[in-house]
C-alpha positions in Angstrom: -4.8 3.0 -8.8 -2.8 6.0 -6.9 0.0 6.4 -4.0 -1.5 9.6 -2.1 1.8 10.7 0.6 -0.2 12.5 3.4 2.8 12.1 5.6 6.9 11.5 5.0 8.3 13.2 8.1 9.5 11.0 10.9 9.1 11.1 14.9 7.9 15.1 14.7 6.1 16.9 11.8 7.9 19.8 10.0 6.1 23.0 8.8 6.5 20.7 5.1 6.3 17.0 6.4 3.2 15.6 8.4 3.4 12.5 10.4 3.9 9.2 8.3 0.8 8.4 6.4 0.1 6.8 2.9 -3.2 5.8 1.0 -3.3 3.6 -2.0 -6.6 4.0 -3.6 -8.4 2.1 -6.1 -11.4 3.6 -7.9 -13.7 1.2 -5.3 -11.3 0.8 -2.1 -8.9 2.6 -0.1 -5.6 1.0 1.6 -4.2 3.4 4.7 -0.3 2.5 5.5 0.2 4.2 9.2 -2.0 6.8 10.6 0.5 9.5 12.2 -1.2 12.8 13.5 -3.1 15.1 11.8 -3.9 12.3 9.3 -7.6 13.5 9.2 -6.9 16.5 8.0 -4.1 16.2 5.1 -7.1 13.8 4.0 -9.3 16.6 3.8 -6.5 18.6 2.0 -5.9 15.3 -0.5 -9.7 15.0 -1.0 -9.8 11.7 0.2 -13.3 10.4 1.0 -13.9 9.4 4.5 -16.9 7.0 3.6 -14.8 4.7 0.9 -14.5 1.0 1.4 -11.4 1.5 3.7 -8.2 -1.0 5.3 -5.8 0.9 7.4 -2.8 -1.2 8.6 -0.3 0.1 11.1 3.5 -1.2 10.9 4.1 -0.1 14.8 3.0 1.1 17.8 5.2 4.1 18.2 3.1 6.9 18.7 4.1 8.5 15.4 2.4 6.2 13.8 -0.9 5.6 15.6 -1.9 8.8 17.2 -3.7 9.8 14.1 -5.7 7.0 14.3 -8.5 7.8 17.3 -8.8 11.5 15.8 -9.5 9.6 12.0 -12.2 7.5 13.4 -13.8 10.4 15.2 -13.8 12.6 12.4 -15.3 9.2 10.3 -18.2 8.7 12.7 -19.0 12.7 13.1 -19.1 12.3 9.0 -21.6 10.0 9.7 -20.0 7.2 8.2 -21.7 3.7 7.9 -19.3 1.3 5.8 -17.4 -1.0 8.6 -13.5 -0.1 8.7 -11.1 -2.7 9.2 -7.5 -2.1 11.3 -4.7 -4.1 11.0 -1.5 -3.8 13.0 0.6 -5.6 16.1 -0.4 -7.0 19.0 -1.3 -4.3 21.8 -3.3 -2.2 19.0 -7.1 -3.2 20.4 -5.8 -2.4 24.0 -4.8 0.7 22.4 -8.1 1.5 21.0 -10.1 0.3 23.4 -8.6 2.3 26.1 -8.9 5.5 23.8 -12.5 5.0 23.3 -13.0 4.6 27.3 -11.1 7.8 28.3 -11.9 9.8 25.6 -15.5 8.5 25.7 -16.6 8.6 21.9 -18.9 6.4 20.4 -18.9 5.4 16.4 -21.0 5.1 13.7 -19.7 2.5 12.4 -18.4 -0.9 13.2 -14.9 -1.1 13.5 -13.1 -4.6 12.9 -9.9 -5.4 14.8 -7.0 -7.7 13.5 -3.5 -8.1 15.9 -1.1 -10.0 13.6 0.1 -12.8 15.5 2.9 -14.1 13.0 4.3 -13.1 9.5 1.9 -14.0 6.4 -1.0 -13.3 4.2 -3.4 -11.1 6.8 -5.6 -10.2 3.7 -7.0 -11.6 0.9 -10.1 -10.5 -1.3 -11.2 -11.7 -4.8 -8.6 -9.1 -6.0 -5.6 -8.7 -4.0 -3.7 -10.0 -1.0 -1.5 -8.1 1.5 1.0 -10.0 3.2 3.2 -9.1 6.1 6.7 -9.7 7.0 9.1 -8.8 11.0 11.0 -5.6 9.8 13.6 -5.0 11.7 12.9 -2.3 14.2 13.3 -1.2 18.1 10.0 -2.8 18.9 7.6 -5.4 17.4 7.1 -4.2 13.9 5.9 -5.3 10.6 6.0 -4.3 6.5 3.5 -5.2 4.5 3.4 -6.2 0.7 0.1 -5.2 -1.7 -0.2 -7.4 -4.8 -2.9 -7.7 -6.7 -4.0 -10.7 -8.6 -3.4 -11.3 -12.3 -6.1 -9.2 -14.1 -7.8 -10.4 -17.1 -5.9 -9.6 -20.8 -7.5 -7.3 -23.2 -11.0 -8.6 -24.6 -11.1 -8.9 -28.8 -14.9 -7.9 -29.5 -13.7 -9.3 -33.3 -13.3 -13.1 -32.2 -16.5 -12.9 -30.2 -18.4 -11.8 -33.4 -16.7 -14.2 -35.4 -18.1 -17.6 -33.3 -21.7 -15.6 -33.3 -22.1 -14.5 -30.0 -23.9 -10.8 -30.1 -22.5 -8.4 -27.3 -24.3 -8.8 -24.0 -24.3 -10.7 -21.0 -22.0 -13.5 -23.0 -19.1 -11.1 -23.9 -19.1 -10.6 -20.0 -19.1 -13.9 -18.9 -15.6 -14.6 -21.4 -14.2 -11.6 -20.0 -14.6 -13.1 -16.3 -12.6 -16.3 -17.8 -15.8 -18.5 -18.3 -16.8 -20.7 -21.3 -19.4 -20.5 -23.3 -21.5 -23.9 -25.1 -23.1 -22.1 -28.0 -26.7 -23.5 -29.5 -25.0 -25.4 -31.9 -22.7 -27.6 -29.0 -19.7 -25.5 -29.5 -17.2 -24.3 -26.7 -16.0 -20.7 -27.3 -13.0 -20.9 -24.4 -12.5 -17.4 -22.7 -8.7 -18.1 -24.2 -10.2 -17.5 -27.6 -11.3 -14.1 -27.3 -9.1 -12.8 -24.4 -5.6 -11.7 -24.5 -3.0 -13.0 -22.3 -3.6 -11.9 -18.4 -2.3 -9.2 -17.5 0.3 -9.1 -14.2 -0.9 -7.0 -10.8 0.9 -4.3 -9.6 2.8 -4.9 -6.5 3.7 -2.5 -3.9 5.8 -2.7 -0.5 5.7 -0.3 2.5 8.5 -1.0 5.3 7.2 0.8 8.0 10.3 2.1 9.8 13.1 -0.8 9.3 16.7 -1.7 9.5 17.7 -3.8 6.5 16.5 -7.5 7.1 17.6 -10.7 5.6 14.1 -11.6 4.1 13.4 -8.3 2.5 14.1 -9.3 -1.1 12.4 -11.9 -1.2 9.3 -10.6 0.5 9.5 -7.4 -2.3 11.0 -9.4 -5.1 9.7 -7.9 -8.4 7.8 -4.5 -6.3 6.8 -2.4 -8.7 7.3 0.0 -5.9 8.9 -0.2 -2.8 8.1 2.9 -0.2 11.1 2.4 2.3 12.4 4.2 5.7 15.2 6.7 4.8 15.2 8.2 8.4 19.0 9.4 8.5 21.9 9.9 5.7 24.6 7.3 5.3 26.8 9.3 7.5 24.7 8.6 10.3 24.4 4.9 9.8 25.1 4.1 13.1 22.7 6.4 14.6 20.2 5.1 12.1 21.3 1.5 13.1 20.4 2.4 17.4 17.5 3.4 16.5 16.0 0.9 13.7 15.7 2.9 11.3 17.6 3.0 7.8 19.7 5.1 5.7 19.5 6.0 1.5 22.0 3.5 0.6 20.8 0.7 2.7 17.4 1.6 1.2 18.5 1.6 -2.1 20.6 -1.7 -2.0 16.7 -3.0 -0.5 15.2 -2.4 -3.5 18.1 -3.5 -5.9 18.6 -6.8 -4.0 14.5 -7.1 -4.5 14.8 -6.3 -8.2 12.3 -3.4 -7.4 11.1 -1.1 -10.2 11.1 2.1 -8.1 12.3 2.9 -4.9 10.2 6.2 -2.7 12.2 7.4 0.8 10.2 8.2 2.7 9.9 8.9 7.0 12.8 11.7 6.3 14.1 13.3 9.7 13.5 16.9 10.7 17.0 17.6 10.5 17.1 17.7 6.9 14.5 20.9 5.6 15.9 19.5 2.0 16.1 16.6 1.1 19.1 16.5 -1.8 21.6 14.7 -0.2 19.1 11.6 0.9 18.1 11.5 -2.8 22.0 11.4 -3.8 23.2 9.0 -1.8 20.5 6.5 -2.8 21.1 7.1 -6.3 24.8 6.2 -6.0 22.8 2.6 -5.8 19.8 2.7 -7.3 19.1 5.1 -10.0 15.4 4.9 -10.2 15.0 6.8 -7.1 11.8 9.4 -5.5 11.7 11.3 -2.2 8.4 11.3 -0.8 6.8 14.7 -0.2 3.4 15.2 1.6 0.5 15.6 -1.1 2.9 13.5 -3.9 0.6 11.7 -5.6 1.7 8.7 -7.9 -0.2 7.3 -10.8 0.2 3.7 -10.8 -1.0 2.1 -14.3 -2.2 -1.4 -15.0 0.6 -3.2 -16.0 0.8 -4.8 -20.0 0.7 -8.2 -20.8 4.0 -10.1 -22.0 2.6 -11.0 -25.0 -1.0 -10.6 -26.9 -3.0 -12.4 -29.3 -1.9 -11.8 -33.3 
């Protein structure tokens, strides 16, 4: 799994920073965080397919993060694409769509599936992972979202299978999927026996643009990463505070408060061509400390198990 930054400017792209964007991508799905313009295209740039399994959520409906979105599913459906997308953001974002599709007059390929969040919560859960949202704090309705993924299975010991008798094959398989096994005999071979302790899912939070908010570290307790709106420096706090967005420290004390692994700024303002003095001021807080760039791509690892079998 992979954090892909297509975009890390905010309200106007910068001849270095596109409109906000990010993909996390598994090797079988993709997960689109905001859909600013010209999203299409740092996709091509980032080789990201435009046929993969695909979830796009949108934190607001401020045009710098939804204008991309019409000019993505164009581009999708003149790539002939077939796999159904699904779109997740506040309420007025089908309105949006639909009156996009009507005046722009474009017809897709492929079905896409609407979903207004109505209230805070789990809006997603598959066989591996759940997103939840949470209210950020923000000038208009505007949500963050959380990606965990469930436990995965611990590391399999082929030695212990071959020990109770059972030849590799369809039974190793079924132990590594947590079943049990009755052998011939009227033994039990519990998946327990052969399989490490599980292993915890990565968890990763994306604020969307945000003041700090009361419920944040809860909501992003543990995050192994926590991608958070760094609009404007402390100096401008008030500034940032007017127009709901936050500044490095507040950011960082976020992501310390959440007990967070790693904190990434992101949705930087056009005023600052470098980005030094963001990154400073957040370290005064919280050492473990990125700026996103456009094209940054993070490797995110499967986490280790507490403990395995001796």
């Amino acid at each position: 799994m992979r954090l892909i930054f297509l975009g890390t400017s905010a309200a106007v792209p910068t001849l270095k920073r596109s409109l906000p964007a990010t993909i996390l991508q598994s090797s079988m799905e993709q997960w689109i965080f905001d859909c600013g313009e010209n999203t299409q295209r740092q996709m091509m740039t980032a080789k990201i397919s435009f046929h993969k399994k695909t979830k796009i959520f949108l934190s607001h409906l401020h045009g710098d993060h939804i204008l991309g979105l019409p000019g993505l599913l164009q581009t999708m459906a003149l790539m002939d694409r077939k796999n159904p997308l699904q779109v997740y953001g506040p309420i007025g974002l089908r309105e949006f769509l639909f009156c996009c599709q009507q005046i722009l007059n474009f017809e897709l390929t492929y079905k896409v599936e609407i979903y207004e969040i109505v209230k805070p919560g789990v809006i997603v859960e598959e066989e591996g992972y759940i997103v939840e949202a949470a209210k950020a704090n923000h000038t208009v309705e505007s949500y963050s979202y959380v990606f965990e993924e469930k436990p995965h299975p611990g590391e399999f010991f082929p030695e212990k299978a071959l020990a109770f008798g059972l030849p590799e094959g369809e039974l190793w398989s079924k132990l590594q999927k947590g079943e049990n096994i009755t052998l011939p005999d009227g033994r039990l071979v519990k998946s327990e026996e052969v399989m490490g302790p599980n292993r915890p899912g990565r968890k990763i939070v994306f604020t969307g643009d945000t003041m700090p908010f009361e419920a944040f570290a809860d909501f992003a307790k543990g995050a192994d990463v926590i991608i958070h709106d760094c609009t404007l420096d402390d100096a401008l706090a008030t500034k940032a505070k007017v127009n709901g967005h936050s500044t490095p420290s507040q950011a960082a004390n976020q992501a310390k408060a959440a007990n967070a692994k790693l904190l990434v700024l992101t949705h930087i303002s056009a005023r600052y061509p470098y980005s030094e003095l963001l990154l400073e001021q957040a370290k005064k807080v919280f050492e473990n400390t990125k700026i996103a760039e456009d094209f940054l791509v993070m490797e995110l690892p499967l986490k280790e198990a507490n403990s395995i079998i001796p």
